[in-house]
Gaussian input, Z-matrix of N, CA and C with variables (Angstrom, degrees):
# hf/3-21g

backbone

0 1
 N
 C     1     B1
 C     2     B2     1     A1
 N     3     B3     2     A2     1     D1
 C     4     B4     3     A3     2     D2
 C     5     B5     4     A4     3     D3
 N     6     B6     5     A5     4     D4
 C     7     B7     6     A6     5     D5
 C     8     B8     7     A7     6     D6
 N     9     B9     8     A8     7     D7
 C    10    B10     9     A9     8     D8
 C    11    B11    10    A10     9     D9
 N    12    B12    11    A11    10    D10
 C    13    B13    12    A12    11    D11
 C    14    B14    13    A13    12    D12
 N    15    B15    14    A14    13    D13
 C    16    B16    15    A15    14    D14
 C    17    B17    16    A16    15    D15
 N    18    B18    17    A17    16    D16
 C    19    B19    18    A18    17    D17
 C    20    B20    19    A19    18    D18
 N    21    B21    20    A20    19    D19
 C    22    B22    21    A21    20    D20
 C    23    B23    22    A22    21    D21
 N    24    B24    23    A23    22    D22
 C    25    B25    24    A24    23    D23
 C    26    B26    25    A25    24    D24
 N    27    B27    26    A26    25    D25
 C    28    B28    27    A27    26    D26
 C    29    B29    28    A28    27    D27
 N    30    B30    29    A29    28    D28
 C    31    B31    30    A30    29    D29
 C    32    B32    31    A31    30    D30
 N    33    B33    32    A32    31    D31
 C    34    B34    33    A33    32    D32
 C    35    B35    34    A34    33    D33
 N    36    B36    35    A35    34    D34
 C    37    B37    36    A36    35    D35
 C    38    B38    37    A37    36    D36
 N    39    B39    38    A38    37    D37
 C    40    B40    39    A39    38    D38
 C    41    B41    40    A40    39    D39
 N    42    B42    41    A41    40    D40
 C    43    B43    42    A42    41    D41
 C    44    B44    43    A43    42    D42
 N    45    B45    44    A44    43    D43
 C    46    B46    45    A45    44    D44
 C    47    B47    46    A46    45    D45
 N    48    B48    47    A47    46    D46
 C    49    B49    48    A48    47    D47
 C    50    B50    49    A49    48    D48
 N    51    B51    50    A50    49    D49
 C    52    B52    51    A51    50    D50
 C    53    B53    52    A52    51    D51
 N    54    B54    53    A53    52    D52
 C    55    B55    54    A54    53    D53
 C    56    B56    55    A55    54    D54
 N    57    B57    56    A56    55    D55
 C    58    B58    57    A57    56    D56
 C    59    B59    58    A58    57    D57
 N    60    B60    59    A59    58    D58
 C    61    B61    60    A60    59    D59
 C    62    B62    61    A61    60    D60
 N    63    B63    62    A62    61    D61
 C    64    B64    63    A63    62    D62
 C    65    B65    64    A64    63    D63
 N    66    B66    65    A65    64    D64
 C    67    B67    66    A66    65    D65
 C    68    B68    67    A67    66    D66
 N    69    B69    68    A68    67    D67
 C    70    B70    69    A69    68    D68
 C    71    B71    70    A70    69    D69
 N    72    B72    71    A71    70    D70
 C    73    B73    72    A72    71    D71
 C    74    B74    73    A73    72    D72
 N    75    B75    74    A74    73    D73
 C    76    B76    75    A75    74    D74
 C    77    B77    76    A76    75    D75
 N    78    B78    77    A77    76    D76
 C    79    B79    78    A78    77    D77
 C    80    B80    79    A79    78    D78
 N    81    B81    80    A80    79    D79
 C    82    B82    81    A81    80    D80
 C    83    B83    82    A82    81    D81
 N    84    B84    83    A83    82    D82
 C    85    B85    84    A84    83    D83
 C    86    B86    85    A85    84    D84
 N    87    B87    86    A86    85    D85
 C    88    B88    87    A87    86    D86
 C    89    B89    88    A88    87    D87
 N    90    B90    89    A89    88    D88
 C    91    B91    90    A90    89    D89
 C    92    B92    91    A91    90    D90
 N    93    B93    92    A92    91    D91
 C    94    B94    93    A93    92    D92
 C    95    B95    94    A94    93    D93
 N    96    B96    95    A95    94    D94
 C    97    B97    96    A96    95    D95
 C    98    B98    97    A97    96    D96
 N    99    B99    98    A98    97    D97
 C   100   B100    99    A99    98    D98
 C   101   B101   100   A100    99    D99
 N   102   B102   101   A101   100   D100
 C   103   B103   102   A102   101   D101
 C   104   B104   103   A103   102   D102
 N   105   B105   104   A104   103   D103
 C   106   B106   105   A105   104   D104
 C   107   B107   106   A106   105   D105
 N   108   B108   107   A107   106   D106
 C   109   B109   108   A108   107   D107
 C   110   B110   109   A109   108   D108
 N   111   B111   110   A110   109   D109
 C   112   B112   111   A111   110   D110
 C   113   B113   112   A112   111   D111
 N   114   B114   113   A113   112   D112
 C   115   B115   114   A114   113   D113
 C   116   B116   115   A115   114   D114
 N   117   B117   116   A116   115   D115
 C   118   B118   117   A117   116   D116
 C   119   B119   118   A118   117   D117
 N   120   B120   119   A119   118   D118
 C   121   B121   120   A120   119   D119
 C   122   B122   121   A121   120   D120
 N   123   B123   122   A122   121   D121
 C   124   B124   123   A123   122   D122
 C   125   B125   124   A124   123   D123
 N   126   B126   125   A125   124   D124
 C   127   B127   126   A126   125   D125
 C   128   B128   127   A127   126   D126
 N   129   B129   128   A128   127   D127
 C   130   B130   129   A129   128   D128
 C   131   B131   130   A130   129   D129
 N   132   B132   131   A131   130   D130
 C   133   B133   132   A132   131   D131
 C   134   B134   133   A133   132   D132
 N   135   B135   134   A134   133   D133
 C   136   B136   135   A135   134   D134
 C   137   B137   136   A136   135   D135
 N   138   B138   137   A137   136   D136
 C   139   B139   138   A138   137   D137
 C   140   B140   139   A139   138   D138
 N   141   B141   140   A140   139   D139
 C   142   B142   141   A141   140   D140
 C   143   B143   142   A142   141   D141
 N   144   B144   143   A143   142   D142
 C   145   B145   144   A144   143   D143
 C   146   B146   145   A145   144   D144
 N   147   B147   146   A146   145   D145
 C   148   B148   147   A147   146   D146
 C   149   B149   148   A148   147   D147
 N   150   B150   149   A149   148   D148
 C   151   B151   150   A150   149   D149
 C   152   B152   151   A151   150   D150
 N   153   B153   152   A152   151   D151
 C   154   B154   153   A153   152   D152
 C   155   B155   154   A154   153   D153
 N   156   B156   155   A155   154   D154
 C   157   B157   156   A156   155   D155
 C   158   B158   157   A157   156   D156
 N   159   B159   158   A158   157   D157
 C   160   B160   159   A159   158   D158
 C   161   B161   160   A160   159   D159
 N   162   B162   161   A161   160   D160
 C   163   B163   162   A162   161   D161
 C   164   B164   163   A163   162   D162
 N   165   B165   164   A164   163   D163
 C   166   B166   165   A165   164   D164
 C   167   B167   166   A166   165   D165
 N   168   B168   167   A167   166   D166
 C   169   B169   168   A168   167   D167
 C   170   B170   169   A169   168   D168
 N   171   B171   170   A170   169   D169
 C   172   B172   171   A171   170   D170
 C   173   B173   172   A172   171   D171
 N   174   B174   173   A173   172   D172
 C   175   B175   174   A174   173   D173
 C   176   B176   175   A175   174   D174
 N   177   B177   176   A176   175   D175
 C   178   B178   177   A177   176   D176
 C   179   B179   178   A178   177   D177
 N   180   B180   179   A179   178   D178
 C   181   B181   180   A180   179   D179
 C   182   B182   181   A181   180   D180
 N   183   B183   182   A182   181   D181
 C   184   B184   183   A183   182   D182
 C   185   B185   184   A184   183   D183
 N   186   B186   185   A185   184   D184
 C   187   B187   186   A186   185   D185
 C   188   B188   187   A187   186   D186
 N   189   B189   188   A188   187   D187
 C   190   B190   189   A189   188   D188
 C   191   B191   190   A190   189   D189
 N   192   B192   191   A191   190   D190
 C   193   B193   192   A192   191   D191
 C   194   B194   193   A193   192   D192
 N   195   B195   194   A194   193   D193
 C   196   B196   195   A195   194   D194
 C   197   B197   196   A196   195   D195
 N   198   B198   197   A197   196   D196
 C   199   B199   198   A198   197   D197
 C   200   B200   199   A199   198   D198
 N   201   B201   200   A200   199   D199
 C   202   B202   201   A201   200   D200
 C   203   B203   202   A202   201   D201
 N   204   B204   203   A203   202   D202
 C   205   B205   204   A204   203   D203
 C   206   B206   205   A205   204   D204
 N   207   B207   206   A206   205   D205
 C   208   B208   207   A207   206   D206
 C   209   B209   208   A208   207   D207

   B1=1.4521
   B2=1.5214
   B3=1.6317
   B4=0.9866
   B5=1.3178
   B6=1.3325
   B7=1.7693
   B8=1.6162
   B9=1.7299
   B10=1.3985
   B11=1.2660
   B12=1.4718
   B13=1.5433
   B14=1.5643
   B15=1.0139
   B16=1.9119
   B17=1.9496
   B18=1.7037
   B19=0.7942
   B20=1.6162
   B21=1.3492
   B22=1.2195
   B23=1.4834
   B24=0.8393
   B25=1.4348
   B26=1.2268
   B27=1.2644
   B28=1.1824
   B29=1.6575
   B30=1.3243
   B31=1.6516
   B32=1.5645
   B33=1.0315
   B34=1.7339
   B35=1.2613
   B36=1.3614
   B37=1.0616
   B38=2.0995
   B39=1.1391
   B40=1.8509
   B41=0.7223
   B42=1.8507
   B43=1.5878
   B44=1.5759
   B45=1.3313
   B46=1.7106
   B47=1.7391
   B48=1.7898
   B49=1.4733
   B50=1.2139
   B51=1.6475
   B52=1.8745
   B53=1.5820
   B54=1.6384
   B55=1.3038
   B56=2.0595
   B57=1.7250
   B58=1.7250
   B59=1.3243
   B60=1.5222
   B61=1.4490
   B62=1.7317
   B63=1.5464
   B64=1.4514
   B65=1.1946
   B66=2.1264
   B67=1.1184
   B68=1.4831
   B69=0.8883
   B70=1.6981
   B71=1.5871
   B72=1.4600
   B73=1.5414
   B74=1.4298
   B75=1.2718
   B76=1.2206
   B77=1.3165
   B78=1.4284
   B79=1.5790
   B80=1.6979
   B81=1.3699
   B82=2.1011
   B83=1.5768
   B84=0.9193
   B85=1.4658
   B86=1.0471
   B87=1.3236
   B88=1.5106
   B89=1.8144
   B90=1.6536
   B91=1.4089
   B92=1.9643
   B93=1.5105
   B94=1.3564
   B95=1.0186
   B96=1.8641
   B97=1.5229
   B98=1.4598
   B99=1.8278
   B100=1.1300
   B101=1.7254
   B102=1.7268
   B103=1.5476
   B104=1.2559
   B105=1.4861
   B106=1.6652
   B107=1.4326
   B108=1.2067
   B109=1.5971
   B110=1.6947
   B111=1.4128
   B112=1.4742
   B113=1.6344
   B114=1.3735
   B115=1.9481
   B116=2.0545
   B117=1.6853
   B118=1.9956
   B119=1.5932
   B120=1.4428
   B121=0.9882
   B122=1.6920
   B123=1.3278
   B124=1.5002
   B125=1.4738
   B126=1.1407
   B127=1.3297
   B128=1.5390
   B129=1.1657
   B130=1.6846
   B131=1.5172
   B132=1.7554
   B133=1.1715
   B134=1.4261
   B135=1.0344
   B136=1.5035
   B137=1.8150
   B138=1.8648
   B139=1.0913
   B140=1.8427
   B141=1.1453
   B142=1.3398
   B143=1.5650
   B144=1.1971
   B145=1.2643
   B146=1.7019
   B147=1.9074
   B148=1.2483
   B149=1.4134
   B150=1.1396
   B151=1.0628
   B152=1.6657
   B153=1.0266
   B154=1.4402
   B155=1.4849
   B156=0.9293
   B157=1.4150
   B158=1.2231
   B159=1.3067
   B160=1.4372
   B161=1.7891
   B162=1.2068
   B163=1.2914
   B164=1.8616
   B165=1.1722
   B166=1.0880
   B167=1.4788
   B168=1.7667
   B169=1.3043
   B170=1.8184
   B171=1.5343
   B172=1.0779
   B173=1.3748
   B174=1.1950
   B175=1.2343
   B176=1.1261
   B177=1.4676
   B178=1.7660
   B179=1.7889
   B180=1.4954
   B181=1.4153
   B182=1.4588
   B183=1.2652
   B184=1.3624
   B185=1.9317
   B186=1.3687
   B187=1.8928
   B188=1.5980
   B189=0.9491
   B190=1.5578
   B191=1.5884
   B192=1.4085
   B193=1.7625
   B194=1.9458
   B195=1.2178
   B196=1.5014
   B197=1.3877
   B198=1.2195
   B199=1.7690
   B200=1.4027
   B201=1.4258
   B202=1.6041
   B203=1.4249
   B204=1.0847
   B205=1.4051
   B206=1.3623
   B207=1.2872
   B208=1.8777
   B209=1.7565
   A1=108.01
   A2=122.62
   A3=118.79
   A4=105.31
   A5=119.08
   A6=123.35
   A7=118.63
   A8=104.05
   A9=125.62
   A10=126.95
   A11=107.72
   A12=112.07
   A13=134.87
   A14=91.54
   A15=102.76
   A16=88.98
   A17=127.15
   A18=73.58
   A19=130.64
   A20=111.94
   A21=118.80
   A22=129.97
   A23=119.05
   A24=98.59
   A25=128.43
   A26=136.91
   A27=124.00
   A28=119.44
   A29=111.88
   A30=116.59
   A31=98.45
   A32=146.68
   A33=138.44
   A34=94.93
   A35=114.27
   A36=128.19
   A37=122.42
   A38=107.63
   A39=81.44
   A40=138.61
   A41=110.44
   A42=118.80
   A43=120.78
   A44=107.95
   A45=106.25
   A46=82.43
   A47=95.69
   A48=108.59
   A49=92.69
   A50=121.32
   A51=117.47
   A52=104.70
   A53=102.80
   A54=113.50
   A55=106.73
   A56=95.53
   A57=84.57
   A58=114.70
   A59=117.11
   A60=129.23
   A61=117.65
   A62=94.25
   A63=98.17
   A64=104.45
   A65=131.78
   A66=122.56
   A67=98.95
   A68=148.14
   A69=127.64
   A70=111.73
   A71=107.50
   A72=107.65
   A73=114.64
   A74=118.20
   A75=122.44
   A76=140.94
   A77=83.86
   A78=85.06
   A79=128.37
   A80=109.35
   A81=120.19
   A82=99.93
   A83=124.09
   A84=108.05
   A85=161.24
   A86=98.87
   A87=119.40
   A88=79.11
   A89=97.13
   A90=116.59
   A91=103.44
   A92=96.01
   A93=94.52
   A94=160.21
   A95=101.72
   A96=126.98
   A97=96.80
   A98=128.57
   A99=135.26
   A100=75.59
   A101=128.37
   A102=114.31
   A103=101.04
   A104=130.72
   A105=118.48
   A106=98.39
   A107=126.51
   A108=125.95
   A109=112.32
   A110=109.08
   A111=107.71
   A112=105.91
   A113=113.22
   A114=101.82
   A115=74.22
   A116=109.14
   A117=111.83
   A118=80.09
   A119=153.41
   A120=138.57
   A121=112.85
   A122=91.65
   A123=106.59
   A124=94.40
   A125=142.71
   A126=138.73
   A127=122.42
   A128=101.52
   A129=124.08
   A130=96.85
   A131=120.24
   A132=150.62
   A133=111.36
   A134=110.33
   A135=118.16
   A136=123.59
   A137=123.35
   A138=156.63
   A139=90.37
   A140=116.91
   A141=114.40
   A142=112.08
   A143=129.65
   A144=128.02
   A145=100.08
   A146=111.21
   A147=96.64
   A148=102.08
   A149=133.68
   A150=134.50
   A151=106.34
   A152=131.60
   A153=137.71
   A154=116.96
   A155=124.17
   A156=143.14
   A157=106.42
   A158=136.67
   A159=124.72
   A160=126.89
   A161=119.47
   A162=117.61
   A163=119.90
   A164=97.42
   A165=121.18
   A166=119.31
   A167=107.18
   A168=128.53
   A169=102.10
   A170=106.42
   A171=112.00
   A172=114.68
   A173=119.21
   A174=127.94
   A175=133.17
   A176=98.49
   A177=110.67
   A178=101.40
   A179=116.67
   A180=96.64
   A181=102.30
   A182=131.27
   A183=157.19
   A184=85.78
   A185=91.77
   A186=84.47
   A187=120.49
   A188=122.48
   A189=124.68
   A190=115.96
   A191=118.73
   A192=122.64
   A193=91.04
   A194=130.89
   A195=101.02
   A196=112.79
   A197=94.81
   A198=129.35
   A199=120.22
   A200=112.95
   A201=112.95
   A202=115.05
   A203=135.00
   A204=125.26
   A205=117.95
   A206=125.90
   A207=104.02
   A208=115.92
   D1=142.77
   D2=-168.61
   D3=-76.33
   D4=-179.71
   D5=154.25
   D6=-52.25
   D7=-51.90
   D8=166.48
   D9=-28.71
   D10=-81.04
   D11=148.54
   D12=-36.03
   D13=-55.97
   D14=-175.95
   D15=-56.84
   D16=-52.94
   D17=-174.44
   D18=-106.47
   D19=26.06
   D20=148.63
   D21=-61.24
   D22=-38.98
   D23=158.02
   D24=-85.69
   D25=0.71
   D26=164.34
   D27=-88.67
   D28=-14.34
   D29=153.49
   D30=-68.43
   D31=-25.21
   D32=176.75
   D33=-61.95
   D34=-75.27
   D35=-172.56
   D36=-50.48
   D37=-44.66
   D38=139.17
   D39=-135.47
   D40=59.64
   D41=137.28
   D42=-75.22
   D43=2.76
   D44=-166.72
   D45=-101.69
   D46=155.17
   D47=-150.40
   D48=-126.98
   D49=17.89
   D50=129.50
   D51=-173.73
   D52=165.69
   D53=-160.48
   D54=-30.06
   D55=-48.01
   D56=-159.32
   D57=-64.32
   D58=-20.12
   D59=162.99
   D60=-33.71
   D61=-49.90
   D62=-165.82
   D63=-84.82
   D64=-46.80
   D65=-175.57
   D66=-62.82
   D67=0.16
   D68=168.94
   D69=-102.68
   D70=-8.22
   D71=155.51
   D72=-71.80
   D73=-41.71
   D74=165.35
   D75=-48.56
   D76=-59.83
   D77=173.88
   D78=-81.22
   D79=-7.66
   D80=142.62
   D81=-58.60
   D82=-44.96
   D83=-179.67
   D84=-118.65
   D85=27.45
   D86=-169.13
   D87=-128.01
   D88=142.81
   D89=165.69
   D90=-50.01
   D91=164.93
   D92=152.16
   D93=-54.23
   D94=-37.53
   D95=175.82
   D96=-59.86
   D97=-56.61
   D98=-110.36
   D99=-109.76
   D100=-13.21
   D101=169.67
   D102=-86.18
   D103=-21.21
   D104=-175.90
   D105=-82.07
   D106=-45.52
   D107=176.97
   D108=-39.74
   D109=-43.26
   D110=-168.34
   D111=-88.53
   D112=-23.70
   D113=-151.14
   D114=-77.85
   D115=-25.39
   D116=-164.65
   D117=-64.55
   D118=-40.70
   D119=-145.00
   D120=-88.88
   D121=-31.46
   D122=-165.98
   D123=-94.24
   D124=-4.86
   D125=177.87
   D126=-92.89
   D127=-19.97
   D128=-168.96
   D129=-116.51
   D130=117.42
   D131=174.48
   D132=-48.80
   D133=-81.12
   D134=171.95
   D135=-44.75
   D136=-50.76
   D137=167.77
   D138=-39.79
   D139=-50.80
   D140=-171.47
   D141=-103.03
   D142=-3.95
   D143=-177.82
   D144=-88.38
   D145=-31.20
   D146=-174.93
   D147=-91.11
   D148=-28.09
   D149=171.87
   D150=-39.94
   D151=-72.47
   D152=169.23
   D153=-52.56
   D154=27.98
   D155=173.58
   D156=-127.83
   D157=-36.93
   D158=167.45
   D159=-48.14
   D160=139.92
   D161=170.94
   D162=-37.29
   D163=-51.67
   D164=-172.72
   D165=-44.46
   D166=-50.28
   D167=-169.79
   D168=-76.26
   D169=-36.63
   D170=179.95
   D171=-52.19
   D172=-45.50
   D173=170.98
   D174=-45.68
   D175=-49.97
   D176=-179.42
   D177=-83.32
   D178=2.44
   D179=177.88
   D180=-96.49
   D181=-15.34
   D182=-163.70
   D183=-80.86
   D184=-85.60
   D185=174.88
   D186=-38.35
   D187=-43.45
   D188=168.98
   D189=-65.08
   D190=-27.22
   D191=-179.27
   D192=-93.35
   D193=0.48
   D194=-165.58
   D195=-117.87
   D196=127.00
   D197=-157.25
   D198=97.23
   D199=24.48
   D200=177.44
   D201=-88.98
   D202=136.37
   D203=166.23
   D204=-71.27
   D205=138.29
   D206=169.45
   D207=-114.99

């Protein structure tokens, strides 16, 4: 996936104005494998704690927090 894309959809993703908004953005657009890959990721405690420990993820949570007020 490009940068482009990646970050086009994650401006989709919060333009939707609540979670079920977005998991059904999601799930139009993400292959099949890549929705069983994520709901296995998001279901498993650990699977997602390291996952969110990566640089990487950090990043994309940073793109998802920027321009939020808190």
């Amino acid at each position: 996936m490009s940068n482009k894309n990646f970050d086009e959809i994650i401006n989709n993703i919060k333009s939707k104005k609540s979670n079920d908004e977005a998991q059904e953005y999601l799930k139009k657009n993400l292959s099949a494998e890549q929705n069983r890959k994520l709901k296995e990721i998001l279901s498993d405690k650990n699977a997602l704690e390291k996952l969110l420990s990566t640089p990487k993820a950090q990043e994309l949570l940073k793109k998802f927090t920027e321009g939020k007020n808190d």
